[in-house]
C-alpha positions in Angstrom: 6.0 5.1 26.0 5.8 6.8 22.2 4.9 10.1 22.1 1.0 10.4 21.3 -0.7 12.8 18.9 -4.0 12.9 18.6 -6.3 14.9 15.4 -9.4 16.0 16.7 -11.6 17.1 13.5 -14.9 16.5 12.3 -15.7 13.5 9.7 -16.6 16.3 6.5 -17.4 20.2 6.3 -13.8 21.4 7.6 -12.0 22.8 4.6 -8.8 23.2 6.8 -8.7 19.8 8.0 -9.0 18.3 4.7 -5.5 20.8 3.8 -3.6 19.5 6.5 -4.4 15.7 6.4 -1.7 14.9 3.4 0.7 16.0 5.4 -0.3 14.2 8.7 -0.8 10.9 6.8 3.0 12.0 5.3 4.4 12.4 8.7 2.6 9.2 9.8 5.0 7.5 7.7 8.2 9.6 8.4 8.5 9.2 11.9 7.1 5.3 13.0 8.4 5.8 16.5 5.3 8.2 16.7 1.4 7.3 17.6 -0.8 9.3 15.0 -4.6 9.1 16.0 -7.7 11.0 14.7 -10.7 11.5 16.9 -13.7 12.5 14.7 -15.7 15.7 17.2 -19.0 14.6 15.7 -19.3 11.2 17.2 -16.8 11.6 20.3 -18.2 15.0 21.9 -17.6 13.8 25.3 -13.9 13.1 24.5 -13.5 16.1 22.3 -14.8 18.2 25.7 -13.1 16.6 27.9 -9.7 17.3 26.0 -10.6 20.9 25.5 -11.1 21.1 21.9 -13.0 24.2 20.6 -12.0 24.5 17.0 -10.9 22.1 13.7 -8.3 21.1 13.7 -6.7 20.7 16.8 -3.7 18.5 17.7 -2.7 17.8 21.1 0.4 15.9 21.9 0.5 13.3 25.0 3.6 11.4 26.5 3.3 8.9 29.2 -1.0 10.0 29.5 0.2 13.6 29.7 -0.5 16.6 27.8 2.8 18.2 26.6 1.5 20.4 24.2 -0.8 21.3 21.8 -2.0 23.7 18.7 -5.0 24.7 16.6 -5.4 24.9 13.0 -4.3 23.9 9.4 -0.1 25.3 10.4 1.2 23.1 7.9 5.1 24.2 9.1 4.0 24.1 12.6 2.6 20.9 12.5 6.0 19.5 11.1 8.1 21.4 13.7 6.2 19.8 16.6 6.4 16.7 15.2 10.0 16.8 15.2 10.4 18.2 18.2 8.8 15.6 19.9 9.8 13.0 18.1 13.1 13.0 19.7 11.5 12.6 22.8 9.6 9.5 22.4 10.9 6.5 23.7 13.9 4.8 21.9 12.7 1.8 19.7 13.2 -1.7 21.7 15.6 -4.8 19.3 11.9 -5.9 17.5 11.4 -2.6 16.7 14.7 -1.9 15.0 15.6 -0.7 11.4 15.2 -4.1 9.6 16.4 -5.0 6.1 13.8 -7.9 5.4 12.1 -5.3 3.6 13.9 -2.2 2.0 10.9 -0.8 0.7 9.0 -0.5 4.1 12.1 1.2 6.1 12.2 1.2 10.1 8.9 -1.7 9.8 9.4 -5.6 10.5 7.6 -8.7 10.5 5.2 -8.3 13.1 4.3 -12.1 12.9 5.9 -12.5 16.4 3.2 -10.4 17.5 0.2 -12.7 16.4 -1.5 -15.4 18.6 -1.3 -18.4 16.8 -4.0 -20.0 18.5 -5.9 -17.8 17.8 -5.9 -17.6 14.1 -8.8 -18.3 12.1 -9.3 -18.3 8.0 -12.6 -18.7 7.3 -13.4 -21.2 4.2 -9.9 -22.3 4.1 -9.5 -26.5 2.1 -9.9 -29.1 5.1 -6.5 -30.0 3.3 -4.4 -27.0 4.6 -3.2 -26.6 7.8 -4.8 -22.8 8.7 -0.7 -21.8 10.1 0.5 -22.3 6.2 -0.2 -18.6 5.9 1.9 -17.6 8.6 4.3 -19.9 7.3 7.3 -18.2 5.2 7.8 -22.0 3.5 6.4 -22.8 0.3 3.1 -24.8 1.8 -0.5 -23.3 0.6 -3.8 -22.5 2.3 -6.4 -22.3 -1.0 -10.3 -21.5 -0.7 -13.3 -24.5 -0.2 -16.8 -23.9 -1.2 -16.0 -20.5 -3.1 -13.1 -18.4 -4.1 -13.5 -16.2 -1.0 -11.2 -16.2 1.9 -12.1 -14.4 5.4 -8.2 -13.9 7.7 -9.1 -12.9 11.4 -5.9 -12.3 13.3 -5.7 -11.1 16.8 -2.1 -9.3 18.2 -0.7 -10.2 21.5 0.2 -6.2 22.2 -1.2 -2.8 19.6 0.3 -3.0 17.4 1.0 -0.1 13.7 0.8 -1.5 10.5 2.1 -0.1 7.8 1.8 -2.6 4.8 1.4 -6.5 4.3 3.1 -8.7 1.5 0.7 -11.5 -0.2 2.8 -14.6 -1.3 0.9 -16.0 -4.6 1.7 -20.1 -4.7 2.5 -21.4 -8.2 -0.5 -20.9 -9.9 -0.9 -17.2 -10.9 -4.3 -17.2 -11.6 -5.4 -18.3 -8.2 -3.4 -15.7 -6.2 -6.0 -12.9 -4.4 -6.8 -10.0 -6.0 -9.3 -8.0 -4.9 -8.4 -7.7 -0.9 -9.9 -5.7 2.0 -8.7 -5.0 5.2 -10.8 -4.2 8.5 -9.5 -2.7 11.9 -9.8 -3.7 15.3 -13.6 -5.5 14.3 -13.5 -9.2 16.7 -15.0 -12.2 15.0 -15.5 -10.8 11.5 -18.0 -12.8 9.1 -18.1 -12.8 5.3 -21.7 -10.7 5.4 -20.0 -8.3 7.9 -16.8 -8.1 5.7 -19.3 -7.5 2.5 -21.5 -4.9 4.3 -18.7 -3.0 6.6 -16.5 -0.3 5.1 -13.0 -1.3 5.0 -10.4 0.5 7.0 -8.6 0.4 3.4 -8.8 -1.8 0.1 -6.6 -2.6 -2.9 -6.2 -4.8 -6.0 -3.3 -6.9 -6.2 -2.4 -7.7 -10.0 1.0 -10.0 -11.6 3.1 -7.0 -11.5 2.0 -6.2 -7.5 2.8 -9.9 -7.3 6.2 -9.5 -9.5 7.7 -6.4 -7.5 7.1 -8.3 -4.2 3.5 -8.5 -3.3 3.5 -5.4 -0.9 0.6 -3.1 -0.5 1.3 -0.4 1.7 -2.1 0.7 3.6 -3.3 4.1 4.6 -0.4 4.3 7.2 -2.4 6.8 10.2 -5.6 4.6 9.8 -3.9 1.4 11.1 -1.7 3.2 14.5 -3.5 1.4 17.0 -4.4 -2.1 15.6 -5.3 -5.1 17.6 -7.5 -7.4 15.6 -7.1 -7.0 11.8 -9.3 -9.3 8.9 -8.3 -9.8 5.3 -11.2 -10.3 3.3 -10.2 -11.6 0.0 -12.9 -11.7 -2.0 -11.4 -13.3 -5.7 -8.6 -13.9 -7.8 -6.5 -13.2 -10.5 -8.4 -15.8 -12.9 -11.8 -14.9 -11.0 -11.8 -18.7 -10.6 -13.5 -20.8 -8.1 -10.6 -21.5 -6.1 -8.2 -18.9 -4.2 -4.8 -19.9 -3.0 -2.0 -18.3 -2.0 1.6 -18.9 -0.2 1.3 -16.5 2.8 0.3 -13.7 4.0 3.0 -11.0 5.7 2.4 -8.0 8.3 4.7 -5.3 8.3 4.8 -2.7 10.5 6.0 -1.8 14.1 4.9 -2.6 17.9 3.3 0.0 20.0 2.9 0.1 24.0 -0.6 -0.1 24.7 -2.2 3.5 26.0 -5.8 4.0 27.9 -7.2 6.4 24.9 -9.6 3.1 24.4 -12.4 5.5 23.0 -9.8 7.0 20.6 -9.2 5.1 17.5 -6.8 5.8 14.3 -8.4 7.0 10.8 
C-alpha cells in the first residue's frame, strides 16, 4: 500500500496554501511511489471534520488507512522532510511499476496501456473505417474524425491508476494531427456538450515541434493521482481542417492500489 498524503485547503482566499502548492505539485513528481491528494474544506466539511482539520493547510499522511502523521501550515522544508521520510516507507514498486526506459523524459512512469479495458473503449465520432483499438495500437494504423474534426476518447482503467503525461502519435499528414486537446478526470460516459461545458482537469495545445520532440505533454502531475476514467477531448487540428486523425494515443504514468478515500479526489 503507497503511503497517502492528503492537502486539505480551501479552493481560493488562503495566501499560504497558494505558497506551498509549487512545491507539492514538485514533489508530486519527484517521488511517484507516493499518493498526493487535495481535499478542498469548502465543499468536503464533513471529511475535513472528520479528519480533524482546523487550519489551511494541513497535510496528514496515511499508510495502509492509517494516520501516521501529520502537520499544519505553509513549512516549505518540513513539508519536504516528511515527504522523504515517508517515502521510504511506502511500499516497494511491483515489475509494471518499475523504472522504464520507453520514455526517458517521463522517469520511473510506463505505458499504462495494460491497465485499460479494451472492451471498454469508446472514441466518439471516430471514421466507420477505423477499427476504435488503432489508438491503442503502437503500429502505424489510424483512427481519423467522421462528421467533424472533433474526437471524444473515453477510457476506463482496470485498477487507479497516476498519470503523469500522454504521447499523441500524429499519422502522415501533419495538418490533421490534434491540436487543441483536453483532458477530464474520473467523469463516466463523457459527451461532446459535457466535454465543451465541463472544466478540464488540464488542457494543452499540441503544435509540429510538440509533435517533432515526441508528442508528450506532461499534465498537472497531483491533479491526476487517483485516476480511473479519463476522456481526451480533441477538439481540432493542426490545419483546423475538417478531418482529425492521428496514429495513437499513449498513457504514461504509474499503477496505484486502490484506497477507500472515495470522497477524496486529486487536484
Amino acid at each position: 500500500m503507497p503511503i497517502e498524503i492528503i492537502n486539505s485547503k480551501p479552493a481560493f482566499r488562503c495566501p499560504p496554501c497558494k505558497v506551498i502548492a509549487p512545491l507539492y505539485s514538485q514533489l508530486s513528481d519527484q517521488y511517484p511511489n507516493v499518493l498526493f491528494t487535495e481535499v478542498d474544506v469548502d465543499k468536503n466539511q464533513e471529511i475535513s471534520s472528520l479528519c480533524g482539520v482546523n487550519s489551511m493547510p494541513t497535510f496528514q499522511f496515511f499508510k495502509d488507512m492509517k494516520q501516521i502523521d501529520a502537520f499544519s501550515g505553509a513549512d516549505q522544508r518540513k513539508l519536504t522532510e516528511f515527504v522523504a521520510k515517508y517515502s521510504s516507507a511506502s511500499s516497494a514498486p511491483t515489475s509494471s511499476q518499475a523504472i522504464s526506459n520507453e520514455f526517458p523524459s517521463c522517469p520511473g512512469h510506463v505505458n499504462l496501456s495494460q491497465f485499460i479495458i479494451k472492451s471498454q473503449l469508446e472514441c466518439l465520432n471516430h471514421s466507420d473505417d477505423d477499427d476504435i483499438q488503432n489508438v491503442l495500437k503502437p503500429d502505424e494504423s489510424i483512427i481519423s474524425s467522421d462528421v467533424d474534426e472533433q474526437l471524444l476518447l473515453n477510457i476506463v482503467f482496470s485498477q487507479p491508476v497516476k498519470l503523469f503525461a500522454i504521447k499523441i502519435t500524429p499519422g502522415k499528414e501533419m495538418e490533421q494531427a490534434p491540436k487543441s486537446v483536453k483532458l477530464f478526470s474520473n467523469i463516466q460516459n463523457m459527451s461532446f456538450s459535457d466535454a465543451e461545458s465541463n472544466s478540464p482537469t488540464d488542457a494543452t495545445e499540441f503544435t509540429e515541434e510538440t509533435y517533432k520532440s515526441g508528442g508528450i505533454f506532461k499534465v498537472k502531475f497531483v491533479r491526476f493521482q487517483n485516476i480511473s476514467n479519463l476522456s481526451i477531448f480533441i477538439n481540432d487540428n493542426i490545419g483546423d481542417g475538417e478531418v482529425t486523425s492521428l496514429q495513437s494515443v499513449t498513457l504514461i504514468g504509474t499503477p496505484i492500489q486502490a484506497n477507500d478515500f472515495s470522497t477524496v479526489t486529486a487536484k
